[in-house]
C-alpha positions in Angstrom: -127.6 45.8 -200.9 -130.6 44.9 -203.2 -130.8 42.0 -204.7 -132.4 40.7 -208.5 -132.7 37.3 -208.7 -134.0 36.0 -212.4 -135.8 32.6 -212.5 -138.4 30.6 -211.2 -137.4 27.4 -210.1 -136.1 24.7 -207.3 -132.5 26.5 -208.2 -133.8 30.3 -207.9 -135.1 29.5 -204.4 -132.2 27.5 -203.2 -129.9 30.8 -204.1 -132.8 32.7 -202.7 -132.1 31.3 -199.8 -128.8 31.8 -199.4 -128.9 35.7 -200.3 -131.0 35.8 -197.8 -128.5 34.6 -195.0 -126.2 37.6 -196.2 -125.4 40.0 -193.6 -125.2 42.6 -196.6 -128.5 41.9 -198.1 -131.3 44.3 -197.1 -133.9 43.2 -200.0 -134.5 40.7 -202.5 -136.0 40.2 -205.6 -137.0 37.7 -207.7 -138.3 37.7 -211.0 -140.4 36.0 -211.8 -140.0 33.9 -208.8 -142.9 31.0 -207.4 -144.5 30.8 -204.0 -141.9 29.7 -202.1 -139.3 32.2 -202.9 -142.3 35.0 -202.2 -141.8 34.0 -198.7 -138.4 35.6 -198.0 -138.4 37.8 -201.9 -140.6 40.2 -202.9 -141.6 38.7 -206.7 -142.2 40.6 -209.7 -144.5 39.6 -213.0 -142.0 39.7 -215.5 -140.6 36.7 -217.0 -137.1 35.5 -217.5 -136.6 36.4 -221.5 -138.5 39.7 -220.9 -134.7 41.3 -221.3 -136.1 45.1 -221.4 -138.6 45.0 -218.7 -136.1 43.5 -216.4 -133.5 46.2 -217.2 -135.9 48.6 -216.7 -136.9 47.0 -213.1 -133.4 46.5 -212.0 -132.8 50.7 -212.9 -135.9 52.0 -211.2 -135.3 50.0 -208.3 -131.7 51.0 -208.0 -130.4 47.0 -207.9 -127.0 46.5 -206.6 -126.9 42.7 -208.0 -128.6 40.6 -210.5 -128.4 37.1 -210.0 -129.4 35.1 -213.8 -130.4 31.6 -212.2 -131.4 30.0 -215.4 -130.1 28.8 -218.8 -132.1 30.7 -221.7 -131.7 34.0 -220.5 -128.2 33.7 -220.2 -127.8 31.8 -223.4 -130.0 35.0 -225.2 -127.2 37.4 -223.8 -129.7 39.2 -221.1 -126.1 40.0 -219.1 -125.2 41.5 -221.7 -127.8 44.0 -222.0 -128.1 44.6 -218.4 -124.0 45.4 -218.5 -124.7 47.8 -220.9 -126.9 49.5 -219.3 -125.2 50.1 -216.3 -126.0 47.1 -213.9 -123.8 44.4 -212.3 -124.6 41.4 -213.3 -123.4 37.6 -212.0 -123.8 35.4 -215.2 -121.8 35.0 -218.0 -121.6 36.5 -221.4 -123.6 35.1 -224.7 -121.0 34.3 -225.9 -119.2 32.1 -222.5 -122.5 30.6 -222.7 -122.3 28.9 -225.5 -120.5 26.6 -223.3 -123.8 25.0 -222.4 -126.1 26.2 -225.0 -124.3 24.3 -227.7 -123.4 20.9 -227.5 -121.4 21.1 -231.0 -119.8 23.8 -229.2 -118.4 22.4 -226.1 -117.6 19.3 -228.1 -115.5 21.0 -230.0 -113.9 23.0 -227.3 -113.2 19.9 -225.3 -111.0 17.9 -228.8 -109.6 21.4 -229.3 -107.5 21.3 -226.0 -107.7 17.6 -225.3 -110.0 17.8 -222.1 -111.0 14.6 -221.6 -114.8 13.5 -223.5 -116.8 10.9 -225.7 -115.9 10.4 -228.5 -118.2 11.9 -231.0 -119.4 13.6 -234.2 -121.8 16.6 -235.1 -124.5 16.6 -237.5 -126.6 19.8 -239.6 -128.8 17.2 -241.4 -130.7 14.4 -240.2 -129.8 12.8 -243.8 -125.6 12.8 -242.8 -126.7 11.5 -238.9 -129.0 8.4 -240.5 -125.9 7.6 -243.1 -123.3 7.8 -240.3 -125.3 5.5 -237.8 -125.2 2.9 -240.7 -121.6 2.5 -239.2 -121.6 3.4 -235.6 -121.0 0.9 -232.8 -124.0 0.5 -230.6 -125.4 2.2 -227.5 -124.8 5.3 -228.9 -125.7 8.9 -227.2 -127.8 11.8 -229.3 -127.9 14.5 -228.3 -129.9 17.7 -229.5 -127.2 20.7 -229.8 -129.3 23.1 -227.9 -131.1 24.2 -224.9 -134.1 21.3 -224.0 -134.7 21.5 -220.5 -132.1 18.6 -219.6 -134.5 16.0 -222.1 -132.9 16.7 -225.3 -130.6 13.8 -224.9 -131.2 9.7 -226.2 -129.6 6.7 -225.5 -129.8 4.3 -227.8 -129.2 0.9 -227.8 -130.0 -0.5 -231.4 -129.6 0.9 -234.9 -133.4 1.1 -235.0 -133.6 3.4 -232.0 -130.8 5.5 -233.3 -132.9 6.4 -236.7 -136.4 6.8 -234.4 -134.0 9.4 -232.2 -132.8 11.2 -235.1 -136.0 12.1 -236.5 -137.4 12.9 -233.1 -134.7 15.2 -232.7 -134.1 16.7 -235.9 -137.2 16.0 -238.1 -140.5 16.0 -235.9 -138.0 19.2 -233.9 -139.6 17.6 -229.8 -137.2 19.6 -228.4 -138.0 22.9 -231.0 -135.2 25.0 -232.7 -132.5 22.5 -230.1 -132.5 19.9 -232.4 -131.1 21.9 -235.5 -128.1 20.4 -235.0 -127.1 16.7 -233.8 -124.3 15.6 -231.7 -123.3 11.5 -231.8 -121.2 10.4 -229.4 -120.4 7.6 -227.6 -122.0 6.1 -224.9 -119.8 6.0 -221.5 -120.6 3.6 -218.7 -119.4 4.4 -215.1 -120.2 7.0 -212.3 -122.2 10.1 -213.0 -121.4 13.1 -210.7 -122.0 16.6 -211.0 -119.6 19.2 -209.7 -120.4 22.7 -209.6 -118.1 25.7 -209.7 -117.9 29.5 -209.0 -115.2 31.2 -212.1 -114.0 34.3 -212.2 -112.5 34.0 -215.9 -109.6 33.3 -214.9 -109.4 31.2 -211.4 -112.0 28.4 -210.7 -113.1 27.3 -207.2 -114.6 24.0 -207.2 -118.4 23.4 -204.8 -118.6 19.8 -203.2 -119.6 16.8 -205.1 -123.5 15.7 -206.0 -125.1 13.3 -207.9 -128.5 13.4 -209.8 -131.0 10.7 -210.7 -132.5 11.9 -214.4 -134.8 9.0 -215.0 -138.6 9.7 -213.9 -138.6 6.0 -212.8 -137.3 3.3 -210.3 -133.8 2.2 -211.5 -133.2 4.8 -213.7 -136.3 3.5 -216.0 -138.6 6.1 -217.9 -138.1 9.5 -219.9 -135.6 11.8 -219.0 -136.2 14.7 -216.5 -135.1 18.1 -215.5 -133.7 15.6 -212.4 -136.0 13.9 -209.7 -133.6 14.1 -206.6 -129.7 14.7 -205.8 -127.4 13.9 -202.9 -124.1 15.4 -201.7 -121.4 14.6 -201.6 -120.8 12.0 -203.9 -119.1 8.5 -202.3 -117.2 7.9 -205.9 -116.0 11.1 -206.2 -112.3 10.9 -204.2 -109.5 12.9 -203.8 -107.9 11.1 -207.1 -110.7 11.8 -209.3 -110.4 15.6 -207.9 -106.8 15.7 -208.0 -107.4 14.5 -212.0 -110.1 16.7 -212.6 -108.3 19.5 -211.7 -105.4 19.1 -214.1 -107.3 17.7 -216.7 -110.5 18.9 -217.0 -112.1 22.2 -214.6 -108.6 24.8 -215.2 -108.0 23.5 -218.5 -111.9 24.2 -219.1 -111.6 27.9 -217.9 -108.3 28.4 -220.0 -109.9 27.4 -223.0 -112.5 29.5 -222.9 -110.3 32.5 -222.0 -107.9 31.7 -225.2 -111.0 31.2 -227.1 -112.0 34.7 -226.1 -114.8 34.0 -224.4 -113.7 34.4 -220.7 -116.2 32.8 -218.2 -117.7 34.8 -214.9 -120.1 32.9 -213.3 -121.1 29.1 -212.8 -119.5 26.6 -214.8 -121.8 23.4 -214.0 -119.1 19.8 -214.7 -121.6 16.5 -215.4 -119.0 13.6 -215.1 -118.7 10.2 -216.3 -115.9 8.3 -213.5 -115.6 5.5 -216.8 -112.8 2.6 -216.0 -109.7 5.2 -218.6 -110.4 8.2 -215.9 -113.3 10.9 -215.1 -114.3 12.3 -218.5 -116.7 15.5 -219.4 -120.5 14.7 -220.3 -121.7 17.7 -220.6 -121.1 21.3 -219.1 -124.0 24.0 -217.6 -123.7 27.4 -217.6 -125.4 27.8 -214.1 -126.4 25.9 -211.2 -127.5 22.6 -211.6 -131.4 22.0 -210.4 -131.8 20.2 -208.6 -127.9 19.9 -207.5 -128.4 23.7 -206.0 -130.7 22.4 -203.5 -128.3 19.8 -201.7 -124.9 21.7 -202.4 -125.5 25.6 -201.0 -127.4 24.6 -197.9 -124.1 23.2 -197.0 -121.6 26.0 -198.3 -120.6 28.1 -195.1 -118.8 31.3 -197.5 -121.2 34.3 -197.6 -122.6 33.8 -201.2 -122.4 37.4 -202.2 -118.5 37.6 -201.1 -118.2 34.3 -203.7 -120.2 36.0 -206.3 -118.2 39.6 -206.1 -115.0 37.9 -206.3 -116.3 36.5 -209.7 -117.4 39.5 -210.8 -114.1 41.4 -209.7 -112.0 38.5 -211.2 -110.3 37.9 -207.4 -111.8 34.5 -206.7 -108.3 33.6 -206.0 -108.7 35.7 -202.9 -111.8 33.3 -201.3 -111.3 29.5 -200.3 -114.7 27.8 -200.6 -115.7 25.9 -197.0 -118.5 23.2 -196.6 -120.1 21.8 -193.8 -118.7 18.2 -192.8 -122.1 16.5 -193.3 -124.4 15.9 -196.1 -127.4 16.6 -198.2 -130.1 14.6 -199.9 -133.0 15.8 -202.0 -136.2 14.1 -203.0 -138.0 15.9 -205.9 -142.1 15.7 -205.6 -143.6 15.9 -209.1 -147.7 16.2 -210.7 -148.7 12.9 -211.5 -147.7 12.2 -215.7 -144.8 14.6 -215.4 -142.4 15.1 -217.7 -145.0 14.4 -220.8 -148.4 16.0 -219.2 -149.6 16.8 -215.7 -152.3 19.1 -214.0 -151.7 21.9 -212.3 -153.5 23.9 -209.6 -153.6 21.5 -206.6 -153.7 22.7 -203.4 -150.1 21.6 -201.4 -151.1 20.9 -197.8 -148.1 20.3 -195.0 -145.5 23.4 -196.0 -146.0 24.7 -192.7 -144.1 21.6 -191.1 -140.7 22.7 -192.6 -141.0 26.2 -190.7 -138.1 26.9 -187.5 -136.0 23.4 -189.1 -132.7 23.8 -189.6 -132.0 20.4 -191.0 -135.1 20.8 -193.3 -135.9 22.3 -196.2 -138.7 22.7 -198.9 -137.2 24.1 -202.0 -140.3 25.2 -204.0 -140.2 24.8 -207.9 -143.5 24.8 -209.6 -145.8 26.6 -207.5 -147.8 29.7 -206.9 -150.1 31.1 -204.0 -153.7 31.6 -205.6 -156.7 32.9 -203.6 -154.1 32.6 -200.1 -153.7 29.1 -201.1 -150.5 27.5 -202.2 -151.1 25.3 -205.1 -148.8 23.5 -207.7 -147.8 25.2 -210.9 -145.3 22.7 -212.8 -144.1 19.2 -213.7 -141.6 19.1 -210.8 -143.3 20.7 -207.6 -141.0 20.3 -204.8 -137.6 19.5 -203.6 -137.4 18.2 -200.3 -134.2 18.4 -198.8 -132.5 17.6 -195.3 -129.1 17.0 -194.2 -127.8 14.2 -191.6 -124.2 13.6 -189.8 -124.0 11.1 -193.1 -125.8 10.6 -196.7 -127.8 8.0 -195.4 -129.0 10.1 -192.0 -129.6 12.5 -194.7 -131.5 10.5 -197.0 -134.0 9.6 -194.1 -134.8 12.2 -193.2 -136.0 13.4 -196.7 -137.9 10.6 -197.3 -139.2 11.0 -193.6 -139.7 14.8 -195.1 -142.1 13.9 -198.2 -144.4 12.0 -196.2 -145.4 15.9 -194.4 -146.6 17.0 -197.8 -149.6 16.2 -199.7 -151.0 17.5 -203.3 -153.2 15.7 -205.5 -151.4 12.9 -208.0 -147.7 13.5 -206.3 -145.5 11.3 -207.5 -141.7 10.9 -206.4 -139.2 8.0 -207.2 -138.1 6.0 -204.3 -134.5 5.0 -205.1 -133.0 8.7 -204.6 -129.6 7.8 -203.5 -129.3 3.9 -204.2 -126.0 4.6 -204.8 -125.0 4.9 -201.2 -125.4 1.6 -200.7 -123.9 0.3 -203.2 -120.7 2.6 -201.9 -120.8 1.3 -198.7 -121.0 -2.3 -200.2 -117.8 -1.7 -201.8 -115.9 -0.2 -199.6 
């Protein structure tokens, strides 16, 4: 089987690796992939939203499967096109992915058939969000309506910050054509954890837990990020939050989207809120989380091409997910001044000490080889990953991981997985 994988991040090269354990996979692909990925895919020079020249590629080179590893080609319909002409494709539809690239959508969705969420309203004019504010009760969440790269989202604690956020958003446009629309909801306190799920449009089959850490900084200070490290599984998330979420919130999600006519193939992405009224929906992706991919398929034993064709086929119901009994922790290594403005083209010295480890592993996700030289080609670099008997064996071995790597101005938080503790401290 040949194999197209679309993207170019952390995420691309964690499902990279994975195709790459199939016993039915005989080449890869990866468009347009980074340095890492080159090592086990051959990589091609066409970018993501390039939605002809990719069709074109996957025809001439007779691809049996196209994996679409990120959000704005899927949200621009590029499965879709590639359906139509002829190619099998492991994403969902435009219009199933909505579910993430609309905020007002899934919002909607969610009130619609009482799945459990903030409470909230949507805006069209920065005028009606300023005038409703006047009366809201204080933190409060915006949230740009679109695609922004997991940033478009403020929390804000006073009236004033509210009206600065609202003309970020939807007058100055920092997160572009996202912030055309406004969603206002309010702000949940509790556990955050991510769980990730393969859907078939009909039958869902729920990944282990993780949890991310957004911030840039320390204690969850700073801007928001694409995410700076993740862990699996999550401590909080226990078999009665699973036993609710799967009543109230993941099938209930899938058969809303099917009624809606929109059935879903393909990831459905659940970022939780564990609040003290029950586990309630912050916000759905549409694809694998990044960089949740990183510590949650190095740990899935099921041949991720038999997953994927049982969503394709619509007979998920025929494959039982299985995970290894251990756990995963990932430290992201970012350029110095990421996510507002970094350097690139540093040389990354130490990849080589990941090589023959099991345990290990060096998800690449801004970088590219120049002049035989790996060097680093985005705000977030790399995510180091290792798994242990337990989250914090895992967790020391990561850190123990990121000290084998060196690039110019690398910056990393140290507090990924704080949260351990403070599990074991309640216990």
């Amino acid at each position: 089987m040949k194999v197209l994988i679309v993207g170019s991040g952390g995420r691309e090269h964690a499902i990279a690796v994975s195709v790459s354990k199939s016993r039915r996979v005989e080449k890869i692909y990866c468009a347009p992939g980074n340095a890492g990925i080159g090592q086990i895919a051959e990589c091609v020079s066409i970018g993501a939203m390039e939605f002809d020249a990719l069709t074109v590629f996957a025809k001439e080179k007779g691809i049996d499967l196209v994996i679409i590893g990120m959000d704005d080609p899927l949200a621009g319909g590029l499965t879709d096109v590639m359906e139509a002409a002829g190619l099998r494709v492991f994403g969902p539809r435009k219009n199933a992915a909505v579910l993430e690239a609309s905020k007002a959508f899934s919002k909607d969705l969610m009130k619609k058939y009482e799945i459990p969420t903030a409470a909230y309203e949507n805006f069209d004019s920065s005028r009606a969000a300023l005038a409703y504010l006047e009366k809201a009760d204080f933190p409060v969440v915006l949230k740009a309506d679109g695609l922004a790269l997991g940033k478009g989202v403020l929390i804000c604690h006073t009236l004033e910050e509210a009206r600065a956020g609202v003309r970020t958003i939807m007058e100055d446009k920092q997160f572009g054509d996202a912030g055309n629309r406004l969603v206002i909801e309010e702000f949940m306190t509790g556990r955050e954890v991510s769980v990730l799920s393969f859907v078939d449009g009909k039958t869902i089959r729920t990944m282990t837990s993780a949890q991310d850490h957004k911030r840039i900084g320390d204690g969850d200070t700073g801007l928001n990020t694409g995410g700076m490290g993740t862990f699996s599984p999550s401590p909080f998330y226990t078999e009665e939050v699973d036993n609710f979420c799967r009543k109230f919130i993941y099938q209930p999600t899938v058969d809303a989207m099917a009624a809606e006519g929109r059935p879903f193939k393909g990831i459905i992405f659940f970022g939780l809120m564990l609040t003290k009224d029950g586990p309630k929906v912050l916000e759905y992706n549409a694809r694998f989380g990044d960089p949740e991919a990183q510590v949650v398929l190095p740990r899935m034993k099921n041949d991720i091409i038999d997953v994927i064709e049982a969503c394709i086929d619509g007979t998920l119901d025929q494959i039982e997910l299985a995970f290894e009994e251990n756990a995963a922790v990932c430290v992201v290594l970012a350029s110095g001044g990421y996510p507002v403005s970094y350097e690139k083209g540093y040389p990354i010295t130490g990849l080589e000490r990941f090589n023959g480890k099991e345990d290990y592993f060096c998800f690449h996700a801004g970088t590219k080889e120049r002049d035989g030289q790996i060097v680093t080609n985005g705000g977030r670099v790399l995510g180091i990953t290792a798994t242990g008997q337990d989250l914090k064996e895992a967790r020391e071995k990561a850190y123990e991981a990121t000290e084998w790597v060196s690039f110019e101005k690398k910056y990393m938080r140290k507090d990924i997985g704080k949260a351990i503790d403070e599990a074991e401290m309640t216990e």
